[in-house]
N, C-alpha and C positions, 0 to 999 in steps of 0.2 A: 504494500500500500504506500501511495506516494504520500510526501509528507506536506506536500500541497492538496492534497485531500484534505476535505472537510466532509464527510459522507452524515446527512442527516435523512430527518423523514421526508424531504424535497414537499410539501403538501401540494403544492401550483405546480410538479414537476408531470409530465405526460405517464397516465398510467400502463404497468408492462403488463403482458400475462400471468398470471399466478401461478400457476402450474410449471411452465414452462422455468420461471425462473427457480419455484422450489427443490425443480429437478434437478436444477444448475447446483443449487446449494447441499443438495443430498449426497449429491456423486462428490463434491469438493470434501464434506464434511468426513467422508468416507476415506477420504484418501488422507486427512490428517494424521493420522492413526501412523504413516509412514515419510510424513511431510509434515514434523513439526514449525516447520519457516513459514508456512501459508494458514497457521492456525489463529492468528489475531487476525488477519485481512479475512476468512471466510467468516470469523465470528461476529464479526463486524456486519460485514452484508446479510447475515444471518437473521439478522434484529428486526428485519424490514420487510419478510416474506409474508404478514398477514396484507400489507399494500405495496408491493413492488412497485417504484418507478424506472424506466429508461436509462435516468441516472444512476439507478442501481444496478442494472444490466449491465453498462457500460464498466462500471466496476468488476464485476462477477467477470464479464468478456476479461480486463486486463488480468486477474488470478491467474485463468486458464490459459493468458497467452507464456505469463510466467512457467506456469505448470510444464507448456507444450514446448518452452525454450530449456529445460532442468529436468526432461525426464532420465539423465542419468545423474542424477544425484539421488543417495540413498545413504539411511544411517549404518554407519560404520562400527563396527560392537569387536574390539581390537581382545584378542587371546588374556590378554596379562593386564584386562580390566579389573579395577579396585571393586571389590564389593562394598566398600561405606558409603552409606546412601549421605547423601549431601545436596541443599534444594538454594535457589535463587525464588528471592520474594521478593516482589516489587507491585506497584500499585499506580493506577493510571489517574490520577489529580484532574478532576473536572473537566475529561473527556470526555462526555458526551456534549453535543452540539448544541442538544436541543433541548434540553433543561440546565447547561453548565452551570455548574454555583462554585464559586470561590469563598473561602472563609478565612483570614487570615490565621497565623499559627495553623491550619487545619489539617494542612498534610502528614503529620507525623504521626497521628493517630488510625489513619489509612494505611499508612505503612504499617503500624503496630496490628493491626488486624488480620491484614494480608498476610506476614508473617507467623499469625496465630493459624489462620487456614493453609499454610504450608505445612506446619507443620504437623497437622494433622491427616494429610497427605502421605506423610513421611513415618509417622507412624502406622497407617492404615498397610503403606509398603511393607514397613520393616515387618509386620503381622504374617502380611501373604508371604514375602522370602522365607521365611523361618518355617511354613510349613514344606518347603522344600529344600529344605536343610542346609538354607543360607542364612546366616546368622550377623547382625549389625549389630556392633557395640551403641559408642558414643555416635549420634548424627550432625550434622552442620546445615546451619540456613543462612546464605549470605544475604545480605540489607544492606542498601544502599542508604540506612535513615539512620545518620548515629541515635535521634532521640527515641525509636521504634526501641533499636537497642538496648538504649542507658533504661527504658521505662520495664523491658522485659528481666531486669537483672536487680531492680529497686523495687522493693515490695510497701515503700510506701504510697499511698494515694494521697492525690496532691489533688487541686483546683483541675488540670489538666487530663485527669486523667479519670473524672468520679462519671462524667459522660460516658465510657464507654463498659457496654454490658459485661456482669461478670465473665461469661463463660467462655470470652475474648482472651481473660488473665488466665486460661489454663495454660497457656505458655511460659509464664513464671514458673509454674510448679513440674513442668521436664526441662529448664534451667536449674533449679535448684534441685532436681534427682539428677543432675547428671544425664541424660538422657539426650539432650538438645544443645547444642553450644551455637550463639549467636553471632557471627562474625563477619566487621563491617568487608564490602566491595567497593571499588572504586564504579561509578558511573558507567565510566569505559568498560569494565568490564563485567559489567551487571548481565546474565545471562536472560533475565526475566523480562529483559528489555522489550525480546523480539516479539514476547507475547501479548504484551501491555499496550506497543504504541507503535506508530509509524516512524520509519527510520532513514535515514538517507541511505542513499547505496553502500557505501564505504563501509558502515559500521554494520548495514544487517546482512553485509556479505562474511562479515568478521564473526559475526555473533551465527551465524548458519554453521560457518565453519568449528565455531566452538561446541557448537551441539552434537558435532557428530556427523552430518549431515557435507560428503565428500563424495566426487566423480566415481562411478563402480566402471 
């Protein structure tokens, strides 16, 4: 997805067929599963299949022209792979088009949630590996939010922090078992990137190649 996209609900945009374009997004949504690069751009177009516009077409068209220029690329799962699972969380700040709200201070608390549904990801993983007799110690979630961080490792509640629902702070509590260790990323190398937000060339060709995702 280009990063001069703004993809919203077009309301005055000419209407597409519904079917036609759900099919578009069935068959994409399908192929995520082995093309984690095209999983924020189809989710995106995703959003809009109860009223497709043209606009949205035209998008869904550029996916599969990407698609049909990188049919060899495929994830690459290398012999002398680490078994410790380890997760990238990040959170996309007032991305949507069509309701955007900004609240100052507010993004740090985004991050701290995100983080809490990674991590629960990561446990739900380490549960499935184990009954296949792969076994994960300590796990990591890299965050790009030192305050996500510093708020997951402080077990006081401040002004800042009484907004958000308990069952968000279960991630204190596999910090404090040992369980989860939170460790910051730099920007650049936030893996969670690709899934979050539109990227320029340079960096979501970087971040593809980070994933795995290499010419067979």
């Amino acid at each position: 997805m280009s990063t001069t996209d703004c993809i919203g609900k077009d309301t005055d945009g000419v209407p597409a067929d519904p079917m036609v374009y759900r099919s578009m997004i069935g068959s994409l949504l399908y192929l995520t599963a082995s093309r984690p690069d095209i999983c924020y751009s189809v989710g995106l177009c995703a959003r809009f299949q109860a009223c497709p516009k043209e606009s949205h077409v035209k998008s869904v068209k550029r996916i599969i022209r990407y698609v049909k220029s990188t049919v060899n690329l495929g994830i690459w799962f290398s012999t002398n792979t680490s078994n410790v699972l380890a997760g990238y969380s990040d959170a996309n700040w007032a991305g949507d088009v069509d309701d955007r709200k900004s609240t100052s201070g507010g993004c740090f608390y985004l991050e701290y949630i995100a983080a809490g549904s990674c991590c629960a990801q990561l446990i739900w993983m380490k549960q499935m590996l184990s009954y296949y007799g792969v076994n994960s110690k300590v796990m990591t979630v890299y965050c790009d939010n030192t305050s996500a961080i510093n708020i997951s490792k402080n077990p006081v509640q401040h002004s800042r922090t009484k907004h958000i629902d308990i069952h968000h702070h279960f991630i204190r509590e596999l910090v404090e078992e040992g369980q989860v260790i939170l460790e910051h990323v730099s920007t650049e190398n936030q893996l969670a990137d690709i899934f979050t937000k539109s990227l320029d060339a340079k960096k979501f060709e970087f971040l593809r190649g980070a994933l795995g995702l290499c010419c067979m």
